[in-house]
Biopython code that builds the backbone (N, CA, C, O; Angstrom):
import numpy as np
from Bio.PDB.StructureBuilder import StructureBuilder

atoms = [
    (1, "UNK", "N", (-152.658, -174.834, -133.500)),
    (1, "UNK", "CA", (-151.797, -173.688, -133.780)),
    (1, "UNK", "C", (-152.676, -172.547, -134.273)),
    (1, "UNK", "O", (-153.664, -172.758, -134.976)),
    (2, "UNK", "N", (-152.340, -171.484, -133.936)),
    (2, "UNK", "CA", (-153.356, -170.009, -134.238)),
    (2, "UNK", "C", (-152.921, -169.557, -135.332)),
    (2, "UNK", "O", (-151.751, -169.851, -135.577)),
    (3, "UNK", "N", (-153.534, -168.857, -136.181)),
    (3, "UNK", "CA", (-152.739, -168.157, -137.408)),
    (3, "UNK", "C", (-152.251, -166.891, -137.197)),
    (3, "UNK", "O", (-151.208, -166.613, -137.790)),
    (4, "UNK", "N", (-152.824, -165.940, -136.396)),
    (4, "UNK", "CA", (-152.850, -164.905, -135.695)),
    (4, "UNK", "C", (-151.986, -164.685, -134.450)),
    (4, "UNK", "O", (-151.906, -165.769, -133.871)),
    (5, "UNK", "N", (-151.352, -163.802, -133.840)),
    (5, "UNK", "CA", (-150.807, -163.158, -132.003)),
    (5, "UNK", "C", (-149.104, -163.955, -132.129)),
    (5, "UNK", "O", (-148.610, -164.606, -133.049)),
    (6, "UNK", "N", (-148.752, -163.703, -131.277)),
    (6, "UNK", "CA", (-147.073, -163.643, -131.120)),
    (6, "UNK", "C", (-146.556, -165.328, -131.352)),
    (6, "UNK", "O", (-145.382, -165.599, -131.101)),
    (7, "UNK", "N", (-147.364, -166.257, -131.768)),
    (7, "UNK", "CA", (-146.951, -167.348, -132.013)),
    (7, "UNK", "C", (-147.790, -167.906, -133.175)),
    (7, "UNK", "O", (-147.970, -169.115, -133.327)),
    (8, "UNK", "N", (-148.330, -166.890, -134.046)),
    (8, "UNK", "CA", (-148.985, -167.451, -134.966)),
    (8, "UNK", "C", (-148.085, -167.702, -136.276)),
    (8, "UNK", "O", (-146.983, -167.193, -136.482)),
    (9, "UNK", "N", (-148.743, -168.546, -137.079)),
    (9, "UNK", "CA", (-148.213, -168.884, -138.775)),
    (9, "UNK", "C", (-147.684, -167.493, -139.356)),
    (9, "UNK", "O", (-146.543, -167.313, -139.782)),
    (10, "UNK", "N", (-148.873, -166.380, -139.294)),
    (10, "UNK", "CA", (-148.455, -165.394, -139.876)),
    (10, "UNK", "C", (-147.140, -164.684, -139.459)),
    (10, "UNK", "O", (-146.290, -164.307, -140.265)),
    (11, "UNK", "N", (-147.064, -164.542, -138.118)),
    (11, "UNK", "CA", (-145.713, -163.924, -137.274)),
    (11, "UNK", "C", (-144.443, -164.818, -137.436)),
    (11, "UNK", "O", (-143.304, -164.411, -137.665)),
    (12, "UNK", "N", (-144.781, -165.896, -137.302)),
    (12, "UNK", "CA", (-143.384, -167.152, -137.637)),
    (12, "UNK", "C", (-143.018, -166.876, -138.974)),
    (12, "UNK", "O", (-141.880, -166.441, -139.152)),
    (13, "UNK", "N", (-143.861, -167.065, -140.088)),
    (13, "UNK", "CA", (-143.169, -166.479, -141.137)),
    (13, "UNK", "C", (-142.693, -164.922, -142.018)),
    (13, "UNK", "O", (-141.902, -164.667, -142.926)),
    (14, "UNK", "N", (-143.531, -164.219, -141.290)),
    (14, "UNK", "CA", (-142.705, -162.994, -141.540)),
    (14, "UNK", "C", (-141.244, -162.302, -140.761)),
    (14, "UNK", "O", (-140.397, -161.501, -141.158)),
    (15, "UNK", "N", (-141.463, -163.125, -139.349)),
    (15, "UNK", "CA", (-140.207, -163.055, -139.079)),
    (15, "UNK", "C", (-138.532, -163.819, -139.408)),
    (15, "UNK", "O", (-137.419, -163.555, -138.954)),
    (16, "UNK", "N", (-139.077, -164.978, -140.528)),
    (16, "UNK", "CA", (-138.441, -165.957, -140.817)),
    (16, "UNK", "C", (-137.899, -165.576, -142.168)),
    (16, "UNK", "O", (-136.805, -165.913, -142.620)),
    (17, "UNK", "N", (-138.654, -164.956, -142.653)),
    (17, "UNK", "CA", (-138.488, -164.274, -143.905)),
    (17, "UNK", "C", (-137.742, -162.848, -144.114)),
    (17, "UNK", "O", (-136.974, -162.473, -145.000)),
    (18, "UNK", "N", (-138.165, -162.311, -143.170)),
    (18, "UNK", "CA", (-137.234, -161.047, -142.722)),
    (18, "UNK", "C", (-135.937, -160.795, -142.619)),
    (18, "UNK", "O", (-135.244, -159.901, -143.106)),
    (19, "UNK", "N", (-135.533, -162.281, -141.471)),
    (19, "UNK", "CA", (-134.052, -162.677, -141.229)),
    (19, "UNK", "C", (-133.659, -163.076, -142.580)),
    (19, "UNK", "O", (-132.476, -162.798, -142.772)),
    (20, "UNK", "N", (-134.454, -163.848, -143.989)),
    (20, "UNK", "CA", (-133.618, -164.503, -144.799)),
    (20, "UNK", "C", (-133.384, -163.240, -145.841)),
    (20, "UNK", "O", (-132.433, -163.265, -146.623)),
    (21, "UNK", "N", (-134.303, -162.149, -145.799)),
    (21, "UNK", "CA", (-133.589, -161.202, -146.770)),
    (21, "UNK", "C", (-132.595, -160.523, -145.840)),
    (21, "UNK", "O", (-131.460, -160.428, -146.306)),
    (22, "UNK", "N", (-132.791, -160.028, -144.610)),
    (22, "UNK", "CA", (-131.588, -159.604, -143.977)),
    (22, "UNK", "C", (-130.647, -159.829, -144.095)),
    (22, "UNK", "O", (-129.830, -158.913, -143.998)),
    (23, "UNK", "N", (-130.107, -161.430, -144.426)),
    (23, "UNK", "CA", (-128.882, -162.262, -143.877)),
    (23, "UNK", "C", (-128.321, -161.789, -145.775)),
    (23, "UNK", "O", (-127.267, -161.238, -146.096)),
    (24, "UNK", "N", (-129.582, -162.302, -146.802)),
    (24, "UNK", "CA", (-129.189, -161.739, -147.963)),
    (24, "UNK", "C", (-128.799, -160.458, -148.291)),
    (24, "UNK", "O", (-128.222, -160.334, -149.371)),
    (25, "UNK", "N", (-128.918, -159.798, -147.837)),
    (25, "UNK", "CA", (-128.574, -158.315, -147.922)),
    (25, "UNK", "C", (-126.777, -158.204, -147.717)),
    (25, "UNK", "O", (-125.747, -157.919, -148.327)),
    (26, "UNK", "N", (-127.389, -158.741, -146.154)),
    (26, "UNK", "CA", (-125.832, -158.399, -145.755)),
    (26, "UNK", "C", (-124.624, -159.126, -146.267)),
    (26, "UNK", "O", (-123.469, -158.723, -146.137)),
    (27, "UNK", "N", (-125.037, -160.359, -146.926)),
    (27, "UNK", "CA", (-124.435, -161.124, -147.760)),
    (27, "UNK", "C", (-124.332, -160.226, -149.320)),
    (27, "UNK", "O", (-123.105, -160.254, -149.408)),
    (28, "UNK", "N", (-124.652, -159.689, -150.212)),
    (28, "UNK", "CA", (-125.107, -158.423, -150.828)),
    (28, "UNK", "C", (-123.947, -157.449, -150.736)),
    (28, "UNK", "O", (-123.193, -156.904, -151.542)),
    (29, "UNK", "N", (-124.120, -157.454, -149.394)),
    (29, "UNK", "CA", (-123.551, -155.766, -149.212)),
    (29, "UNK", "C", (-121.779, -156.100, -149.377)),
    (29, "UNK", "O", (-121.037, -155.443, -150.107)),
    (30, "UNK", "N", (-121.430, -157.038, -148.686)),
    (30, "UNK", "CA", (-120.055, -157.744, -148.592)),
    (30, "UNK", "C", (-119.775, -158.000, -149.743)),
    (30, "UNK", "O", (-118.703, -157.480, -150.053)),
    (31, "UNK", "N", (-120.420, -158.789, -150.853)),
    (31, "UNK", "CA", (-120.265, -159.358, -151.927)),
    (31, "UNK", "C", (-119.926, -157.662, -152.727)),
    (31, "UNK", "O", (-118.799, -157.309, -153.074)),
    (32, "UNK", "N", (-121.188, -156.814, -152.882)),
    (32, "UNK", "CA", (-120.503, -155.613, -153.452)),
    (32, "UNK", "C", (-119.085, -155.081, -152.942)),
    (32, "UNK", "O", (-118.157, -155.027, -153.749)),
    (33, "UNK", "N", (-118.925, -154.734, -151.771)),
    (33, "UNK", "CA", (-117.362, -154.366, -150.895)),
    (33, "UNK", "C", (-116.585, -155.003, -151.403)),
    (33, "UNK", "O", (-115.446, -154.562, -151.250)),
    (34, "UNK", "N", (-116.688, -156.262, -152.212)),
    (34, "UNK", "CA", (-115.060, -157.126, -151.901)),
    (34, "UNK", "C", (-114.871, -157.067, -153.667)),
    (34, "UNK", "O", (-113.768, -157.295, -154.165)),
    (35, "UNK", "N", (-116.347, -156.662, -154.706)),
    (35, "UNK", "CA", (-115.991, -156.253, -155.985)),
    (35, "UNK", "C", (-115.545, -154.659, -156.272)),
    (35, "UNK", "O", (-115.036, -154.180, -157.286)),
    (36, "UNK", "N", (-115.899, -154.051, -155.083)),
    (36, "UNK", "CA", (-115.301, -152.779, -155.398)),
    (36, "UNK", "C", (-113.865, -152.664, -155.162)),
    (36, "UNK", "O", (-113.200, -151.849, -155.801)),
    (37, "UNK", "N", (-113.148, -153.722, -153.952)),
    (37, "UNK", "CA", (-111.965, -153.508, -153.804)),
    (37, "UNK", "C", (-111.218, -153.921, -154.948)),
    (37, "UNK", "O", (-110.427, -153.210, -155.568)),
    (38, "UNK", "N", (-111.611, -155.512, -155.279)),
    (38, "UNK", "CA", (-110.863, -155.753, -156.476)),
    (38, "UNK", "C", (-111.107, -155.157, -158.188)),
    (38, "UNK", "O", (-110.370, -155.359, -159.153)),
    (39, "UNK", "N", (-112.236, -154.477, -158.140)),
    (39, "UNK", "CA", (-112.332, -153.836, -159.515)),
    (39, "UNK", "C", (-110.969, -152.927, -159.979)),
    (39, "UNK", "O", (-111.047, -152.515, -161.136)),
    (40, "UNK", "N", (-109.711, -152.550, -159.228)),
    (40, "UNK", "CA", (-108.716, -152.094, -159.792)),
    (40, "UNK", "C", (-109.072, -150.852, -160.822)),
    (40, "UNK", "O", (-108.566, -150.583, -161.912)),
    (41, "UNK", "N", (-109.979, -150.283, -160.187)),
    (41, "UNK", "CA", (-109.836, -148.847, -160.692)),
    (41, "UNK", "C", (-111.168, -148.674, -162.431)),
    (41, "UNK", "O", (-111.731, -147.686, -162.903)),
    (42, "UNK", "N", (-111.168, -149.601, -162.696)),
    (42, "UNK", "CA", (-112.290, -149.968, -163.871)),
    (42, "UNK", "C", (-113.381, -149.227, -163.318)),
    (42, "UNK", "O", (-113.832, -149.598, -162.234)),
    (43, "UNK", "N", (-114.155, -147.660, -164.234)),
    (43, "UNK", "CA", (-115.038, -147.342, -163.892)),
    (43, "UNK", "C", (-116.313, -148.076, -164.127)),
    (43, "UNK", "O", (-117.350, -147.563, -163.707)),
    (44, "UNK", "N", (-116.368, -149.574, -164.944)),
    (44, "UNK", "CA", (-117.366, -150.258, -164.540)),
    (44, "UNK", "C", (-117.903, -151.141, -164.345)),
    (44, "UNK", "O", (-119.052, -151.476, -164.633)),
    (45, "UNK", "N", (-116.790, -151.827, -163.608)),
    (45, "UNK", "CA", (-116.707, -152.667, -162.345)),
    (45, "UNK", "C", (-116.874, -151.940, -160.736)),
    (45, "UNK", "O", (-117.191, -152.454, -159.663)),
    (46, "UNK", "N", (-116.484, -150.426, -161.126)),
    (46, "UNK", "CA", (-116.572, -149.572, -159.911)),
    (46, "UNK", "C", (-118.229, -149.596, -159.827)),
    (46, "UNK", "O", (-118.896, -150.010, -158.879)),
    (47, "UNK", "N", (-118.635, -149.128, -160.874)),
    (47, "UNK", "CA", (-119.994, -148.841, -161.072)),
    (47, "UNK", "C", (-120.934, -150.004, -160.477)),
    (47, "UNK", "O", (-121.693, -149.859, -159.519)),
    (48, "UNK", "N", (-120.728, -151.285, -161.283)),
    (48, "UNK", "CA", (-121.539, -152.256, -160.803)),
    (48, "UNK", "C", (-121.125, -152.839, -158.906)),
    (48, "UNK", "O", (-121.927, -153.616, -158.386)),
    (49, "UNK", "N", (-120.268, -152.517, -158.341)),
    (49, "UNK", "CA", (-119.966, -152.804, -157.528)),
    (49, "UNK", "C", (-121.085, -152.255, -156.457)),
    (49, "UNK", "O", (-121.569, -152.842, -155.489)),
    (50, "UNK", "N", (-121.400, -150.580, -157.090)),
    (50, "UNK", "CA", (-122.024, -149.867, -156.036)),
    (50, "UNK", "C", (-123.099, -150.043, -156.352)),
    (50, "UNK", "O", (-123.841, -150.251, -155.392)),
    (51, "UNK", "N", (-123.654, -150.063, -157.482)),
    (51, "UNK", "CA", (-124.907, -150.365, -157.221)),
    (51, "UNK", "C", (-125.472, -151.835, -157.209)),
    (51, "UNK", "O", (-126.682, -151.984, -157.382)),
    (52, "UNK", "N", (-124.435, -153.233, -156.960)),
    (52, "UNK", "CA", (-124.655, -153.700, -155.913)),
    (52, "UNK", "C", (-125.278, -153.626, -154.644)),
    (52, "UNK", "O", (-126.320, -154.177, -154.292)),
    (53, "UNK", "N", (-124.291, -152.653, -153.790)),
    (53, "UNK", "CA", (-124.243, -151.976, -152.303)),
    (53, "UNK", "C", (-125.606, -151.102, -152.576)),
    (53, "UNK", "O", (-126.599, -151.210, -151.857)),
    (54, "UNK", "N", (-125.534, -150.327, -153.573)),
    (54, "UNK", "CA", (-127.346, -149.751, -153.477)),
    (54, "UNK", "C", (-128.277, -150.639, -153.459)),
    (54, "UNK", "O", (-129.314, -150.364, -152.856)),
    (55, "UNK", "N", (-128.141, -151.879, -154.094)),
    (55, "UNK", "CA", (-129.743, -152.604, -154.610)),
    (55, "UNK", "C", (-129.632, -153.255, -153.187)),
    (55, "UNK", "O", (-130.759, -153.387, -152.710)),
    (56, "UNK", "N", (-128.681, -153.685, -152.388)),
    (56, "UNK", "CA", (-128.860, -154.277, -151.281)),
    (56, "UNK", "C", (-129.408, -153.641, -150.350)),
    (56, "UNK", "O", (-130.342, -154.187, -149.764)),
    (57, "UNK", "N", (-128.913, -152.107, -149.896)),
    (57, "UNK", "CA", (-129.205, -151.366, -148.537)),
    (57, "UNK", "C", (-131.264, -150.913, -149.275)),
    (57, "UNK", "O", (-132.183, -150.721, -148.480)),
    (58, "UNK", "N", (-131.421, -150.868, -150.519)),
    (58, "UNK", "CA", (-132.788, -150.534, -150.580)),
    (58, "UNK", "C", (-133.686, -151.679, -150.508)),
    (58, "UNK", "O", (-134.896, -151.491, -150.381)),
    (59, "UNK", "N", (-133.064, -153.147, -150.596)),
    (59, "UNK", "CA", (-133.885, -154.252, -150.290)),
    (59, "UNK", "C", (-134.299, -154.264, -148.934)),
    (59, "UNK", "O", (-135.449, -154.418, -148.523)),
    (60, "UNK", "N", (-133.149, -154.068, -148.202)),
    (60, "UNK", "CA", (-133.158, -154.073, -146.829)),
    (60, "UNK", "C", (-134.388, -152.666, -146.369)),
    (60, "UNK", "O", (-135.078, -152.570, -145.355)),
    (61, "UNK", "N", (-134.306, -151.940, -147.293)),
    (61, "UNK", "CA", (-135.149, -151.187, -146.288)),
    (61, "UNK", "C", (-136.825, -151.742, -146.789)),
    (61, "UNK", "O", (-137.843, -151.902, -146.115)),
    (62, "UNK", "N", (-136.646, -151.868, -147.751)),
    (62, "UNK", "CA", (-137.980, -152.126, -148.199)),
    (62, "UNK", "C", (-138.884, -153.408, -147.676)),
    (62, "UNK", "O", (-140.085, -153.652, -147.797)),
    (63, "UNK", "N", (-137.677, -154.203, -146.969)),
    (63, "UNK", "CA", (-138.188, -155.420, -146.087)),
    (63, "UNK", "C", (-138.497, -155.069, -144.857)),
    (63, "UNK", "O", (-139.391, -155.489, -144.124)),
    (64, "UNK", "N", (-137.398, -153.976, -144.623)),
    (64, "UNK", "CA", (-138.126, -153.326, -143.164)),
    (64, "UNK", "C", (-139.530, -152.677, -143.308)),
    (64, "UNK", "O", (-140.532, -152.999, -142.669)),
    (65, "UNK", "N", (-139.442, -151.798, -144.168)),
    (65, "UNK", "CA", (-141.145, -150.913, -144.122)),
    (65, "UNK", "C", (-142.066, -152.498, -144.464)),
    (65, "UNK", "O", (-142.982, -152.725, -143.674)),
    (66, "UNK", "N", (-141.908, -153.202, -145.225)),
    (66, "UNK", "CA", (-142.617, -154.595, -145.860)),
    (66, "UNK", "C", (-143.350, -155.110, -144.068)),
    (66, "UNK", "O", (-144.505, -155.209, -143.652)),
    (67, "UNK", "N", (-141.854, -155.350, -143.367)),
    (67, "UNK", "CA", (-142.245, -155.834, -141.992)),
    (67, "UNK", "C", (-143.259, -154.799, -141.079)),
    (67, "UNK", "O", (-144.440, -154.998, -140.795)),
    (68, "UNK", "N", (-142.647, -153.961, -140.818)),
    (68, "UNK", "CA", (-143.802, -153.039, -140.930)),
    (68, "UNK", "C", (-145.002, -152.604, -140.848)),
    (68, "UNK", "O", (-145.711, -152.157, -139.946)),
    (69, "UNK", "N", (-145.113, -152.811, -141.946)),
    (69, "UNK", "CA", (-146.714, -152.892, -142.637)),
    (69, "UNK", "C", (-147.796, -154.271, -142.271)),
    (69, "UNK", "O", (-148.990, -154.290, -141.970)),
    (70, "UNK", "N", (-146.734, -155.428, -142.459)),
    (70, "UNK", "CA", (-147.576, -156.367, -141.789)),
    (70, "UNK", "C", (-147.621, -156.405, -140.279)),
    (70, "UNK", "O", (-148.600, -157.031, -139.872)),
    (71, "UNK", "N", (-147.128, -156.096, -139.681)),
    (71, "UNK", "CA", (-147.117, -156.042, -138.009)),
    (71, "UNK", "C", (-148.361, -155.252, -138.090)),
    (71, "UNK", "O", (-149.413, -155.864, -137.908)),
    (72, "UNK", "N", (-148.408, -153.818, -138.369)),
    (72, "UNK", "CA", (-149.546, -153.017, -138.401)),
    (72, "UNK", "C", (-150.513, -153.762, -138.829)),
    (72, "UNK", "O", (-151.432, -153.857, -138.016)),
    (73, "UNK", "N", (-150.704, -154.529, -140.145)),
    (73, "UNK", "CA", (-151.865, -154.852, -140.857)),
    (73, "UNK", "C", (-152.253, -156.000, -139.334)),
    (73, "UNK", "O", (-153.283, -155.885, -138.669)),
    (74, "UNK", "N", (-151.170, -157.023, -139.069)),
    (74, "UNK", "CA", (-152.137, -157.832, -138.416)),
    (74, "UNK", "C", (-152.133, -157.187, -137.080)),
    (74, "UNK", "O", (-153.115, -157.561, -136.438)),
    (75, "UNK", "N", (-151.345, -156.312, -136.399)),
    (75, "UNK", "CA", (-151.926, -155.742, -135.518)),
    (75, "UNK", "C", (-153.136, -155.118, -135.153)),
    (75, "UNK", "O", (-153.558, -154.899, -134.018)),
    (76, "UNK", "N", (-153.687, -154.837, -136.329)),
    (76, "UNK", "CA", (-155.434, -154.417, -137.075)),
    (76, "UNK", "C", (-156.294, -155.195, -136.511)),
    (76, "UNK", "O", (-157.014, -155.224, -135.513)),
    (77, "UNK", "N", (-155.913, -156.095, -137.811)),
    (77, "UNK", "CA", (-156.822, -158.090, -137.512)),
    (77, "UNK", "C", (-157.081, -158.349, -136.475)),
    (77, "UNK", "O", (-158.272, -158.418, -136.171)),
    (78, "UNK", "N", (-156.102, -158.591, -135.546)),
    (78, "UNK", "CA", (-156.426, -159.111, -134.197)),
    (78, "UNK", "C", (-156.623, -157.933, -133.114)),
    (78, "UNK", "O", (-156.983, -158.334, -132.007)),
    (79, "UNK", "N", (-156.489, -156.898, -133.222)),
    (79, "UNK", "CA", (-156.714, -155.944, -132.592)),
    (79, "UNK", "C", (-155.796, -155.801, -131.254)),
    (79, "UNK", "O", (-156.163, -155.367, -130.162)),
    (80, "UNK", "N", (-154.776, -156.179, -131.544)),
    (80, "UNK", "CA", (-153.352, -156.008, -130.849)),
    (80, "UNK", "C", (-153.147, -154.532, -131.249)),
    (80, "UNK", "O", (-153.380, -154.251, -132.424)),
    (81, "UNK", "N", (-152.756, -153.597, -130.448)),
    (81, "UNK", "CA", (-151.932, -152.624, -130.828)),
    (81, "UNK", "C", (-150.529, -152.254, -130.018)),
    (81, "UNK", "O", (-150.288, -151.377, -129.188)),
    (82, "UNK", "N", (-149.832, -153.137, -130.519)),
    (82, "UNK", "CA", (-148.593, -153.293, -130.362)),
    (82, "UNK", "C", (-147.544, -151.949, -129.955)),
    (82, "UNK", "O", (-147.114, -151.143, -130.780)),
    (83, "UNK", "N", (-147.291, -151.936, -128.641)),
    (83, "UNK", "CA", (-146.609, -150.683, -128.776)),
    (83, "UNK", "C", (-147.508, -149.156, -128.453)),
    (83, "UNK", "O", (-147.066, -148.122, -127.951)),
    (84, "UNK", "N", (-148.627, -149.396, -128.846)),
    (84, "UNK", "CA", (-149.705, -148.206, -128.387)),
    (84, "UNK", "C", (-150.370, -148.381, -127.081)),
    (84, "UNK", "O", (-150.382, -149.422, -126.424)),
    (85, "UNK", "N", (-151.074, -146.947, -126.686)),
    (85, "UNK", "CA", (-151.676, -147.116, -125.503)),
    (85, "UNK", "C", (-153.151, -146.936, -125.878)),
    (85, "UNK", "O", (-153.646, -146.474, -126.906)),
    (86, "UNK", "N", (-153.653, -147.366, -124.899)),
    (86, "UNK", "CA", (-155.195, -147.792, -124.480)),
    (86, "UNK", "C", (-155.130, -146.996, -123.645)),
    (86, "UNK", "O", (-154.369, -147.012, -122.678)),
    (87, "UNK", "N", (-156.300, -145.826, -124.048)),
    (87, "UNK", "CA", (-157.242, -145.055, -122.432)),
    (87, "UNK", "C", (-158.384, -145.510, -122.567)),
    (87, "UNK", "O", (-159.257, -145.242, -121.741)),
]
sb = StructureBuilder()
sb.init_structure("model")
sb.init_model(0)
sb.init_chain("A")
sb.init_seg("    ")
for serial, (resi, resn, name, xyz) in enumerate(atoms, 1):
    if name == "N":
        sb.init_residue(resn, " ", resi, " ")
    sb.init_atom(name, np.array(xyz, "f"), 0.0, 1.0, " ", f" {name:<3s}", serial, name[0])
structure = sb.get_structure()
């Protein structure tokens, strides 16, 4: 098994990891939605509800740039450039 390129250790688990904060997020995001409906008007239950829904949509992004960054980094390493052109 390679550690490196589209079937390596490194790619299996950052993409594995990606999906599990994703799936958390969106699990997150629902979980905030369904305390904002039932908070009944309480400004802070309203409050914690949303920033719930905030701490989730900024995990999510921060796993995206996270992903990102490692695609680039090992796109480096192995000298894949993924998506770019070669003259």
């Amino acid at each position: 098994m390679q550690l490196f390129g589209t079937d390596g250790i490194f790619t299996t688990a950052t993409n594995l990891l990606l999906f599990v904060i994703g799936a958390l997020s969106v699990v997150m995001i629902i979980v905030g939605g369904i305390r904002y409906v039932v908070s009944g008007g309480s400004s802070a239950q309203v409050t914690a509800a949303k920033n719930t829904i905030l701490y989730a949509i900024v995990g999510l992004v921060v796993a995206f740039l996270a992903y990102a960054a490692i695609n680039f980094l090992l796109g480096s390493l192995t000298g894949n450039n993924n998506g770019g052109t070669n003259v």
